[in-house]
C-alpha positions in Angstrom: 0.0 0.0 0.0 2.1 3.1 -1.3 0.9 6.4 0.9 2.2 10.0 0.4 3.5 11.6 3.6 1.5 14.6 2.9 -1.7 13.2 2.4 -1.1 10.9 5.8 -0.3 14.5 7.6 -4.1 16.0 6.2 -5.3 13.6 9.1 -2.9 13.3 11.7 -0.2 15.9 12.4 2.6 13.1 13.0 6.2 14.7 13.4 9.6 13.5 12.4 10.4 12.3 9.0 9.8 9.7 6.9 12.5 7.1 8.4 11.5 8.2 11.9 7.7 6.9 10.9 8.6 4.5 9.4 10.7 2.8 12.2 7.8 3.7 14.4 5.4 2.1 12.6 7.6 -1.3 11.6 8.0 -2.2 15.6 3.7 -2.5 15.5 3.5 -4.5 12.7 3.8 -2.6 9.6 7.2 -3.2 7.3 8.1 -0.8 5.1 9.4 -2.2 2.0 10.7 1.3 0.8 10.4 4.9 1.1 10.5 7.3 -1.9 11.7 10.9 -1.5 9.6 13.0 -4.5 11.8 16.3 -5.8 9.4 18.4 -4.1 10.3 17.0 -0.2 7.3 14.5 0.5 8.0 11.3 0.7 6.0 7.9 -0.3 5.8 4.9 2.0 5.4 1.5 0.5 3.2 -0.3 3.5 2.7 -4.3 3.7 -0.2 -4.8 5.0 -1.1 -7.9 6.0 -4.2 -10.3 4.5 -5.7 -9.8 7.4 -5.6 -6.4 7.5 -8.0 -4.5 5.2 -9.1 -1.7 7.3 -5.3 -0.4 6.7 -5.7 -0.5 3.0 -6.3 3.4 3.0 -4.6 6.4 4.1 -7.3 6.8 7.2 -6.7 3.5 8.4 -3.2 4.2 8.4 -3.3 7.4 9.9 -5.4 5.9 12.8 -2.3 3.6 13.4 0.2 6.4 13.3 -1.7 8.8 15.6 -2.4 5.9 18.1 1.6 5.4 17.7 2.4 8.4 18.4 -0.8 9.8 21.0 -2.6 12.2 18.6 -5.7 13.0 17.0 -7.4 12.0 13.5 -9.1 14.1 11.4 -11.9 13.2 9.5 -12.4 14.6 5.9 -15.4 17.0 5.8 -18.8 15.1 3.7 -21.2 17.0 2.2 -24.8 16.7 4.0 -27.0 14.4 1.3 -30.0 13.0 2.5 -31.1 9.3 2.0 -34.2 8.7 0.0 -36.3 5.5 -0.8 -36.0 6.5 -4.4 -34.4 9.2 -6.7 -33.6 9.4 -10.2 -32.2 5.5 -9.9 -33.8 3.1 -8.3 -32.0 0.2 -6.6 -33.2 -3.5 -6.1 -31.2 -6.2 -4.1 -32.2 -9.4 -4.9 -29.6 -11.5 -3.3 -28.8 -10.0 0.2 -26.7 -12.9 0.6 -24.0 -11.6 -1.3 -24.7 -8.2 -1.3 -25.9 -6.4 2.0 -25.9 -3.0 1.2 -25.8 -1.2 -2.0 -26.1 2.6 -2.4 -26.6 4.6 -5.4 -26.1 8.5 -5.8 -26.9 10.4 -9.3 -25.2 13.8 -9.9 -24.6 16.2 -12.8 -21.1 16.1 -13.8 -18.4 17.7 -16.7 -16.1 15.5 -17.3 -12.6 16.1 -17.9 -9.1 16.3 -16.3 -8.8 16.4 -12.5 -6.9 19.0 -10.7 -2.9 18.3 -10.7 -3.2 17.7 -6.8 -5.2 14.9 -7.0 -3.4 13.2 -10.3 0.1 13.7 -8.4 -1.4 11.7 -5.1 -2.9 9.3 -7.3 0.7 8.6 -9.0 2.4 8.6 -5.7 -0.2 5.7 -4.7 0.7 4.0 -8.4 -3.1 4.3 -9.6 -2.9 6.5 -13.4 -5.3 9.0 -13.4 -8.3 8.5 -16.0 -10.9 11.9 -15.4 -12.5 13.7 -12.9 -15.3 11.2 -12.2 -12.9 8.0 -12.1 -10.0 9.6 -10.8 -12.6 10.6 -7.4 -13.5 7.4 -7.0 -9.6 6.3 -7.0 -9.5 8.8 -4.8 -12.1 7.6 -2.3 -11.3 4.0 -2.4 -7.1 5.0 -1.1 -8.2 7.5 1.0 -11.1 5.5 2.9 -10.7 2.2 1.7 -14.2 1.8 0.5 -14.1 0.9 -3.5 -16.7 3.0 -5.6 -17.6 3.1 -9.2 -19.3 5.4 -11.5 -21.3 4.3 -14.4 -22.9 6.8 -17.3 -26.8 7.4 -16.0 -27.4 7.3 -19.3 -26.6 4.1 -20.3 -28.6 2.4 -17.4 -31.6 0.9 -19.0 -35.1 1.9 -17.1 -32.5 4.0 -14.5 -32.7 0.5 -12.5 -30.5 -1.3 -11.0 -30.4 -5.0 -9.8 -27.9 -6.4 -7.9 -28.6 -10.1 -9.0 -26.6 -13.4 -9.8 -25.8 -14.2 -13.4 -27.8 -15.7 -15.3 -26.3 -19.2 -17.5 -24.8 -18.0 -20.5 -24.4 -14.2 -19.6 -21.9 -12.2 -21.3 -20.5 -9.2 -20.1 -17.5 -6.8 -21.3 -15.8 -5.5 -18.7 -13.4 -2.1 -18.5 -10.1 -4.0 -19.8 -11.9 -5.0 -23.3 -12.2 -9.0 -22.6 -15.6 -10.4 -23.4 -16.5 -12.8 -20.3 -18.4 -15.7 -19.1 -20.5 -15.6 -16.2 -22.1 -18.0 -14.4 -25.2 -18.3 -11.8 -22.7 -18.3 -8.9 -21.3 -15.2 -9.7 -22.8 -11.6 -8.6 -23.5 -8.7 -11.0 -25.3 -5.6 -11.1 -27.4 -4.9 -13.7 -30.2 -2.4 -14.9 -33.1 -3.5 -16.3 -31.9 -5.2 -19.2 -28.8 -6.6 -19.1 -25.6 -6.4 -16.7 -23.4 -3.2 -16.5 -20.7 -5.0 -13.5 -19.0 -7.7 -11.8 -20.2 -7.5 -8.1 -16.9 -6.0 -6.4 -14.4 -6.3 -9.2 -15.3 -4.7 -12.3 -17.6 -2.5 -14.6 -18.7 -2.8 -17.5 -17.2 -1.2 -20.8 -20.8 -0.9 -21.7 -22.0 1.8 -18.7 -18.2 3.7 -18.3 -18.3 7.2 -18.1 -17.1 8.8 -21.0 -16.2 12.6 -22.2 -19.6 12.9 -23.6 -21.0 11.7 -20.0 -23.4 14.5 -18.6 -25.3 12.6 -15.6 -23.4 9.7 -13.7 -24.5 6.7 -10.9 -21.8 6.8 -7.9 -22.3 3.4 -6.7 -20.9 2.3 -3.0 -21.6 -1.1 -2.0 -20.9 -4.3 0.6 -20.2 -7.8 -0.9 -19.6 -10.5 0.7 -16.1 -11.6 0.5 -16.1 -15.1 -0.1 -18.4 -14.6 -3.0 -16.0 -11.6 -4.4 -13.3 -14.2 -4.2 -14.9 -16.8 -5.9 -15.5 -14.5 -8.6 -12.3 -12.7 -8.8 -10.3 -16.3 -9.1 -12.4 -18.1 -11.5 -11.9 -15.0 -13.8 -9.0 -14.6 -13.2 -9.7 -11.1 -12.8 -7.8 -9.3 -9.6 -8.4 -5.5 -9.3 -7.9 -2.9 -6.5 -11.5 -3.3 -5.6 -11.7 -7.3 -5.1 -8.8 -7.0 -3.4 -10.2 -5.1 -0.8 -13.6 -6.7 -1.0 -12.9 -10.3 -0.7 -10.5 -9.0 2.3 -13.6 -7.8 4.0 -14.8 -4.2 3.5 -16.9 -2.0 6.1 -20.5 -2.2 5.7 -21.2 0.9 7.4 -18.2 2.6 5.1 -20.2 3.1 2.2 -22.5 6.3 3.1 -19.7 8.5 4.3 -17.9 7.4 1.2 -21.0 8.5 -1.1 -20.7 11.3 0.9 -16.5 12.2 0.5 -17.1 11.4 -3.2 -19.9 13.6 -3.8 -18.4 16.7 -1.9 -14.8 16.2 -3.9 -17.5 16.4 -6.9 -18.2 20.0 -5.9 -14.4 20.5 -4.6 -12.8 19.8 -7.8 -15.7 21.5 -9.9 -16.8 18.7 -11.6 -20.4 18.6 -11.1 -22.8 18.3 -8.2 -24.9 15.8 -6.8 -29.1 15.7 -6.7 -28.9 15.5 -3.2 -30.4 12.3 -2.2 -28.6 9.1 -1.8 -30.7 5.7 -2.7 -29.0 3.4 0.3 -30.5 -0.3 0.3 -29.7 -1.8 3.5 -32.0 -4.4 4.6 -30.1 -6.4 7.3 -27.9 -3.9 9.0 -24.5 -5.6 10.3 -23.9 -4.0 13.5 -20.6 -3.7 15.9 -19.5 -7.0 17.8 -19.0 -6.9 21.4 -16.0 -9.1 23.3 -14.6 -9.2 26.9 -11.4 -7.9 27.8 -10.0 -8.7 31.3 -6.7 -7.3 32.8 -6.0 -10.6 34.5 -6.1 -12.4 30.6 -3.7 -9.9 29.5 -1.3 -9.9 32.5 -1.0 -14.1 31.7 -0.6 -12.9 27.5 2.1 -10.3 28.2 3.9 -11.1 31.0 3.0 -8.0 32.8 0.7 -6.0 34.1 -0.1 -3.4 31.5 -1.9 0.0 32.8 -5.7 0.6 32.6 -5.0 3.8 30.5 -2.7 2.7 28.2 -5.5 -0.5 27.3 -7.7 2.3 27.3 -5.8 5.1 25.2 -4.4 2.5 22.4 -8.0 0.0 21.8 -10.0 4.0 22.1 -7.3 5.5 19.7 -7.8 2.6 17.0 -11.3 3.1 17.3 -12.5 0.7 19.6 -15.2 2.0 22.3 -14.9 1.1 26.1 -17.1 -0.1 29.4 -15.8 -0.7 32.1 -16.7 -4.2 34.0 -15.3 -5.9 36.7 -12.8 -7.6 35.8 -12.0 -5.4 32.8 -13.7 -3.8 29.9 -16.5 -4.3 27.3 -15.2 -3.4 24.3 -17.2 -2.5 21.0 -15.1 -3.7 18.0 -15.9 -1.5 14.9 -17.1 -3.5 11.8 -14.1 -2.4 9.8 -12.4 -4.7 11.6 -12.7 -8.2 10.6 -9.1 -9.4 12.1 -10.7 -8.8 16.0 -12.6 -11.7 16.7 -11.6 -12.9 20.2 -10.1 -11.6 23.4 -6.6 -12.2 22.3 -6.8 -10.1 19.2 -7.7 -7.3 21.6 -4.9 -8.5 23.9 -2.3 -8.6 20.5 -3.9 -4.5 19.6 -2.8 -3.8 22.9 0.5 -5.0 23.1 1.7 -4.0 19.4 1.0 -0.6 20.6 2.3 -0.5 24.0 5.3 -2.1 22.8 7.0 -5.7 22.6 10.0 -4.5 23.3 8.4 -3.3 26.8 7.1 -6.6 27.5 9.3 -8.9 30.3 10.7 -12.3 29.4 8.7 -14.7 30.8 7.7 -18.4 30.8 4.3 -18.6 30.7 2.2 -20.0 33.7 1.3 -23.8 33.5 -1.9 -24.5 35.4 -1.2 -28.7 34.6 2.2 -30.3 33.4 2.9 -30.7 29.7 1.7 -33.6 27.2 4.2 -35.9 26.4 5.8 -35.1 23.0 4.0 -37.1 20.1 6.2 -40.1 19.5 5.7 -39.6 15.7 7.9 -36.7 16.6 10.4 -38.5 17.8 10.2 -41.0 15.4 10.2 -38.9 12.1 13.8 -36.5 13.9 15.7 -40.6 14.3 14.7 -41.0 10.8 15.9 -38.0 9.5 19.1 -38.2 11.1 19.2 -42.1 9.4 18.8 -40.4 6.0 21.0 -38.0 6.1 24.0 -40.0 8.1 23.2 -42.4 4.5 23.6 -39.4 2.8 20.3 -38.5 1.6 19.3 -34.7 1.9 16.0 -33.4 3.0 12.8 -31.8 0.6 10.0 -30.9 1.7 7.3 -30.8 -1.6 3.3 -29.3 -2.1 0.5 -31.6 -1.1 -1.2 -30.7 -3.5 -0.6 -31.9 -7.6 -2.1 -32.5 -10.8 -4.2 -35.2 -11.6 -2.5 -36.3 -14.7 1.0 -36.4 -12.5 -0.9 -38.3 -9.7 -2.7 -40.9 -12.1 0.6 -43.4 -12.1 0.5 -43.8 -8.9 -3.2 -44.8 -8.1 -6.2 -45.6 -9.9 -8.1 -41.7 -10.6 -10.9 -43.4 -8.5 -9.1 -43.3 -5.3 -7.9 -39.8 -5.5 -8.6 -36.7 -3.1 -9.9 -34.1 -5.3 -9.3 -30.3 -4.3 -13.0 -28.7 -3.8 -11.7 -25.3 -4.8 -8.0 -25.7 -6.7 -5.8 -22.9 -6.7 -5.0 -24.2 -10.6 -5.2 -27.6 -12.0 -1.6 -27.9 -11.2 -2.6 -28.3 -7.7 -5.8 -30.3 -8.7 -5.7 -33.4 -5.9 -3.9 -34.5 -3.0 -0.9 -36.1 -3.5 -1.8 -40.1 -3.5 2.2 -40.3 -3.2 5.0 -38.1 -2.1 7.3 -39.9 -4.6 5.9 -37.4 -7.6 6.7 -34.0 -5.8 10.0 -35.8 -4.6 11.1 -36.8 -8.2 10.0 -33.3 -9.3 12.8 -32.2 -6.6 15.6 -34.6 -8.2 14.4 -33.2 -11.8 15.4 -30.1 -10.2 18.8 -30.4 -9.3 19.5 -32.6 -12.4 18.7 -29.8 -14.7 21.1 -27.9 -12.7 23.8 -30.0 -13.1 23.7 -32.2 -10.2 24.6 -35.7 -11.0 24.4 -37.7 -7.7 21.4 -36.4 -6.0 19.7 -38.2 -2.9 17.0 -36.7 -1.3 14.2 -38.2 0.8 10.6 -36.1 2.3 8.6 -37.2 5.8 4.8 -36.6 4.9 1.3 -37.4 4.0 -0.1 -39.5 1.3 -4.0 -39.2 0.2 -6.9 -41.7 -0.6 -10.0 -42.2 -0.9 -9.8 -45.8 0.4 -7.2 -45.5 3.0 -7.5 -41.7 4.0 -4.1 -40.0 5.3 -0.9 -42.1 6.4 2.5 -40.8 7.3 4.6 -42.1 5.2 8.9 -41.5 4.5 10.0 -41.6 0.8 13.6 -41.6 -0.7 15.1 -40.8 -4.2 18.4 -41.7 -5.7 19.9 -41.1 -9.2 23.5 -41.2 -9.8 26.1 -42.9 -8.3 26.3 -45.7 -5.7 29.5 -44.9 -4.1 32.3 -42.6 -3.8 35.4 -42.7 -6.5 38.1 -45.0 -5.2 41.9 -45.9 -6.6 40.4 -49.3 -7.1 37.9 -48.5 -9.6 35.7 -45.9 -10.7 32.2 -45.0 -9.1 29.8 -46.9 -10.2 25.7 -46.5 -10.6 23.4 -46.5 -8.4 21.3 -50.1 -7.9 18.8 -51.8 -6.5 20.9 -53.0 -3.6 21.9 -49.4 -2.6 17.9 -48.5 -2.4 17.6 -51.8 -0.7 20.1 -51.2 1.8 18.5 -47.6 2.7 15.1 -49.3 3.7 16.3 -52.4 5.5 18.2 -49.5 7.5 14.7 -47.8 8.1 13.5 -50.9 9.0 16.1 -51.1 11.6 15.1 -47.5 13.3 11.6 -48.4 12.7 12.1 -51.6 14.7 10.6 -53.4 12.0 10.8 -57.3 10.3 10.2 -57.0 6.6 11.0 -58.9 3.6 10.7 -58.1 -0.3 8.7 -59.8 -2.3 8.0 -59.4 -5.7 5.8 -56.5 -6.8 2.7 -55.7 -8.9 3.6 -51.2 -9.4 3.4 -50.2 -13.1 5.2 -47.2 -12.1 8.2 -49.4 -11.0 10.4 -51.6 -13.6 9.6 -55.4 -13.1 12.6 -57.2 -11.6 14.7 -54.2 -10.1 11.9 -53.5 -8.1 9.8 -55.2 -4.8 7.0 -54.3 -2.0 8.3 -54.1 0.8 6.1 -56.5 3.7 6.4 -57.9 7.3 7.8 -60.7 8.3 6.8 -61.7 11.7 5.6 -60.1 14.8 4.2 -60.4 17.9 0.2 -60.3 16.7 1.0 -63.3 14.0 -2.4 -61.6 11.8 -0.4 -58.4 11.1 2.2 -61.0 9.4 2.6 -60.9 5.1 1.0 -57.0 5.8 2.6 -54.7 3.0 4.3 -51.8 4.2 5.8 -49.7 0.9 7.5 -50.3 -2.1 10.9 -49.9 -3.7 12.6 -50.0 -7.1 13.4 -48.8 -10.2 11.0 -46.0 -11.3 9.9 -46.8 -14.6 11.4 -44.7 -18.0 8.2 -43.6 -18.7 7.4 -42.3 -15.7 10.9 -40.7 -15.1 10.7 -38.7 -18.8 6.9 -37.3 -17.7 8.7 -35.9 -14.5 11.8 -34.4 -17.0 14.6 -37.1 -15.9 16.4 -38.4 -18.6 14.9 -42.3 -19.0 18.3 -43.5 -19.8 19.2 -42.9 -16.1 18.3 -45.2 -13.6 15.8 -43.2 -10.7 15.3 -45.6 -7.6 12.7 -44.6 -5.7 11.5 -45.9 -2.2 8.1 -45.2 0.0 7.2 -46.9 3.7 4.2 -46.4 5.0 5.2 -45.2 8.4 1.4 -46.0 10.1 1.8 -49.3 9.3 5.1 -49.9 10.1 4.2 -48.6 13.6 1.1 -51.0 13.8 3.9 -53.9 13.1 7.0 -53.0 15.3 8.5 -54.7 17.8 7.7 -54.3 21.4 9.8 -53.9 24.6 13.0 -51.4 25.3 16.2 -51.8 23.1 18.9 -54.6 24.3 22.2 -54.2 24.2 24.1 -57.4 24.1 27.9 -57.7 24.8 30.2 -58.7 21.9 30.2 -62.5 21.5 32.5 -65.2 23.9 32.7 -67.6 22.0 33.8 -68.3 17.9 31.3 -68.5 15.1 31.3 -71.0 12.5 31.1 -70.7 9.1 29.8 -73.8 6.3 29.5 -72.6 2.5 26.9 -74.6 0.4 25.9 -74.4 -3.5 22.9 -75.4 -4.8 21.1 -75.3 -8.2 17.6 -73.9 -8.2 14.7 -72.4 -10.3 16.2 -69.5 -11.4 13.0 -67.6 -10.5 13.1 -68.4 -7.1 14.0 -64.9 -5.1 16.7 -65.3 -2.9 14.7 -63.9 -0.2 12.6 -67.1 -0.5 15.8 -69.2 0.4 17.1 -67.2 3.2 13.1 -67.4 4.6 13.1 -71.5 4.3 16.9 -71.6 5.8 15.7 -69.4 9.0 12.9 -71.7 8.8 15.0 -75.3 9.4 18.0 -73.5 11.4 18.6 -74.0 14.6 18.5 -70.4 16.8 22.4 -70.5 16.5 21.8 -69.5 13.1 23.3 -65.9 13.0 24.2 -64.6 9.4 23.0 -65.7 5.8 24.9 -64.0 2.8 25.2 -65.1 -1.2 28.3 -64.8 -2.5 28.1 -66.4 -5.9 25.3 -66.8 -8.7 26.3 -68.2 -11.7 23.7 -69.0 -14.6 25.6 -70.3 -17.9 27.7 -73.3 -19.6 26.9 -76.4 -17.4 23.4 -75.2 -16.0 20.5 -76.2 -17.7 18.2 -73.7 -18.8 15.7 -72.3 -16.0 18.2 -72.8 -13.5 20.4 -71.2 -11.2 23.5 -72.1 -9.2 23.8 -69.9 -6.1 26.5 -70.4 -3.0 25.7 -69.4 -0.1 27.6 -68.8 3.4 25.9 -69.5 6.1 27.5 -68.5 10.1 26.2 -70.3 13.2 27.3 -68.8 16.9 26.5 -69.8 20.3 26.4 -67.4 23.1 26.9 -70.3 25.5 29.4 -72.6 24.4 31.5 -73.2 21.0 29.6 -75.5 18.9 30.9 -79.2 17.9 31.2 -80.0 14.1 28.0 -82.7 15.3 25.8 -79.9 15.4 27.4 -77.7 12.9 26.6 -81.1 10.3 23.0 -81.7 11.6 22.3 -77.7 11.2 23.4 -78.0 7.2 21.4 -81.3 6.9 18.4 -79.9 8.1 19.1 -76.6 5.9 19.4 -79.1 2.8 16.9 -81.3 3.1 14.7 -77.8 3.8 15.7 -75.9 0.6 15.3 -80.0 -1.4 11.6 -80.3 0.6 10.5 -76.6 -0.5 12.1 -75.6 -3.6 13.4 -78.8 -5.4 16.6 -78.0 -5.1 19.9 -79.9 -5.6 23.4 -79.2 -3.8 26.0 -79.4 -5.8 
């Protein structure tokens, strides 16, 4: 919100200069994102006000900050005296009070044509371009008041009516920028008797503008309701000074002293003169809110007890209205301002003012000791520092996406559609975080990053199963570091693999990987990921995520070269939690006694997964069985076809005794005649 110095001093008579008010009025709440000096001395602040905020998206609402900053006065600006008739030379009809509460009309004879140089150089220094007389006033109205006011020809009002109605199917409007639009029955428009001449709170229509040949005009001054303003303004795509402040939420009981500032700078600047009656429709008046305030509420806020005349002197100088009570005030909120709903946004008005920097360090009162942290707290800060001690670097993506983006990785059935989308790029709820997350690795390839890990803690969407926590990891590039030995080498399946059994380890979770059913994944460097045993023996065979390859297809759609491999992994941290192990963490002292170590080869089907094997040699080992690991597969000359020769090591331990070569032979008999049983096969 860009202000001129001079026109903030026409209502309060603030001292200093321009840094000086500015620092003043940064420590309650309002940055200044730049001052301009102009060659003549005054100076232009650039204000950010906050969404929340609208009442201080004018130079009064401003000034009332400043003078309750600084202990002064406000000024009003002088209105003309116009009475308020039934009916005048317009006559106005709500139809929908819903989303339009109050409209005024005011006719008045006008001249159009240039407005004076004073008000054309405030209007630059606020960064609107002056138009003519008629327009530039109601520029002028809206930034000095902050109520938003248009002016259509009289003239070109069909049956001097006019409607405040909802579009009609079909209708087609032209509005002030030249673009023919749509409208549709959810939207609001003012019309006269025969067709529409506005958009409802954000533009007019190029049909009813004012003109140089313009001799009568309609001020109009109105409340919409926000939401609907907002709805409108989106789905056109249509954002103008006006919706901004209207969907922000305007003052209902604004508009009549802004008909009236608008029709006395009519007469100021010479440009004409109103009839004298105003034609104000306001069938439900919206009336001040009342809240309680009590000093012992903001003593526990603040830290301190702050003085009944300062409460008094800062929520009377915003324009707040007080009774005392006992235990505090009653205080009258004024309907400009929507941001006051409760007692602590009086307590927060009270405090900006009097001054945070005034306020004692303090640890607030507990009344009852403190919740226990949530353990998916805990449990999402040991994984991070898992993933990044593996070298994996954190992203954190939108929840939102596109549904074409999301499709892969669920049926469309099961996604969470967005009732009100900001674009269709953010469409549905993401039924994965894996999309934003390759999106992320996309990124950093295309800027030259060749090894890029990164892995997001989050929440996946469906229809089916609702929301789960879920922790999802991305790798393209290389598997390890350069060494003398040998050059780096690309990443695999096993590196991926390795990074969830090590989740599965902080998660205090036994899983296994079977074979997998993703489209989205490439068949045979990929797997789900499900448990293997736990205490409740019906949560057993659950699945618990998926990892892999992510499929070329998929990879190009997200802008990642196909010919590089992407692994991808996702674990469904909910379910994992359902599945963990019980009971506190053991530490166990290194072993006494020696291990023993038998290898074994053995020719299989070579579409057995070696996960299979290990699950049927756990099966017939005894409990001294300590350590399975495959050190050969060879699949050639010699083998017939559909078979497989793998070796395997296998490493028993006792933590009792050293084990005999008896038991050490009866263990790799029953392992054998196990693997023979199961999976036909034969040792070699």
């Amino acid at each position: 919100m860009k202000i001129l110095l001079s026109w903030l001093r026409d209502f309060v008579n603030v001292p200093g200069t321009a840094e000086e008010i500015a620092r003043t009025m940064s420590v309650r709440g309002f940055a200044v994102e730049g001052i301009d000096t102009l060659p003549d001395g005054d100076a232009v602040f650039d204000f950010e006000i906050m969404a929340n905020r609208p009442d201080c998206m004018s130079v009064v609402g401003m000034a009332r900050e400043v003078a309750t900053a600084y202990g002064l006065e406000v000024a009003q600006p002088a209105p003309v005296g116009l009475a308020t008739a039934d009916r005048s030379d317009i006559e106005v009809v709500i139809e929908d009070p819903d989303l339009c509460p109050r409209y005024a009309g005011a006719v008045a004879d006008v001249t159009v044509g240039q407005s004076p140089g004073w008000m054309q150089a405030r209007l630059h220094a606020a960064g609107v371009r002056p138009i003519s007389n008629i327009v530039d006033i109601s520029n002028y109205v809206m930034l000095e008041l902050g109520q938003p006011m248009h002016a259509f020809d009289f003239a070109r009002i069909g049956g001097a009516r006019i409607r405040v109605r909802r579009a009609r199917p079909g209708e087609m409007l032209r509005t002030l920028d030249g673009q023919v639009r749509e409208l549709t029955p959810d939207m609001l428009m003012i019309a006269d008797a025969e067709r529409p001449v506005a958009i409802g709170g954000v533009m007019g229509g190029a049909d009813s503008e004012v003109s140089s040949s313009t001799k009568t005009i309609v001020f109009e001054a109105a409340y919409f309701n926000p939401l609907s303003v907002r709805r409108t303004s989106k789905r056109l795509g249509l954002k103008t000074e006006a919706s901004i402040r209207f969907e922000r939420g305007s003052d209902p009981n604004l508009v009549s002293p802004a008909m009236a500032r608008a029709c006395a700078l009519l007469e100021l600047v010479g440009a004409g003169r109103a009839r004298g009656t105003i034609v104000d429709r306001y069938p439900a008046p919206i009336g001040p809110r009342t809240l309680r305030l009590r000093r012992e509420k903001i003593a526990g806020l603040t830290g301190t007890a702050i003085p009944d005349a300062d409460v008094r002197r800062i929520l009377e100088g915003l324009g707040f209205s007080l009774s005392e009570t006992a235990d505090g005030w009653s205080v009258t909120v004024p309907t400009r301002r929507v941001d006051a709903q409760r007692e602590v946004d009086l307590i927060e008005e009270v405090a900006r003012h009097y001054g945070f920097d005034r306020l004692p360090v303090t640890f607030p009162a507990l009344a009852a000791p403190a919740p226990p942290p949530d353990p998916r707290i805990m449990r999402a800060r040991h994984l991070r520092t898992v993933l990044t001690a593996a070298g994996f670097s954190e992203a954190v993506t939108f929840g939102f996406m596109a549904e074409p983006a999301a499709a892969p990785f669920t049926g469309r059935d099961d996604l969470v559609p967005i009732a009100n989308p900001l674009s269709e790029s953010f469409a549905v709820l993401r039924p994965s975080v894996l999309p934003g997350l390759i999106d992320a690795v996309s990124h950093n390839r295309r800027r030259e990053q060749r090894d890029v890990r990164l892995f997001e803690i989050g929440a996946r969407f469906s229809k089916s199963l609702g929301e789960h926590r879920v922790v999802a990891c991305a790798w393209t590039g290389v598997g390890g570091l350069d060494h003398w030995s040998g050059g780096a080498r690309e990443v695999d399946f096993f590196d991926i693999k390795g990074v969830v059994e090590r989740l599965c380890q902080a998660l205090r979770v036994e899983a296994r990987t079977d074979p997998h059913r993703e489209a989205w994944l490439v068949p045979g460097r990929s797997a789900a990921l499900v448990h293997d045993g736990s205490p409740r023996a019906e949560s057993r065979g659950s699945k618990l995520g998926v990892l892999g390859q992510l499929a070329p297809s998929v990879a190009e759609a997200h802008g990642l070269p196909g010919a590089d491999p992407v692994y991808v992994a996702e674990l469904d941290l909910d379910a994992a939690e359902r599945v963990a192990t019980a009971g506190e963490l053991r530490v166990e002292p290194l072993p006494r006694y020696p291990s023993v170590t038998r290898d074994v080869s053995i020719l299989i089907a070579d579409t057995l997964s070696a996960e299979a094997v290990r699950a049927t040699i756990r099966e017939a080992a005894p409990a001294t069985l300590v350590r399975i690991r495959e050190f050969d597969r060879y699949q050639g000359k010699g083998i017939h076809e559909g078979k497989v020769s793998l070796a395997l090591r296998i490493t028993f331990r006792s933590s009792e005794r050293t084990l005999t070569d008896a038991e050490i032979q009866a263990a790799m008999e029953a392992i054998v005649g196990a693997l023979r049983e199961k999976h036909g096969a034969v040792q070699r």
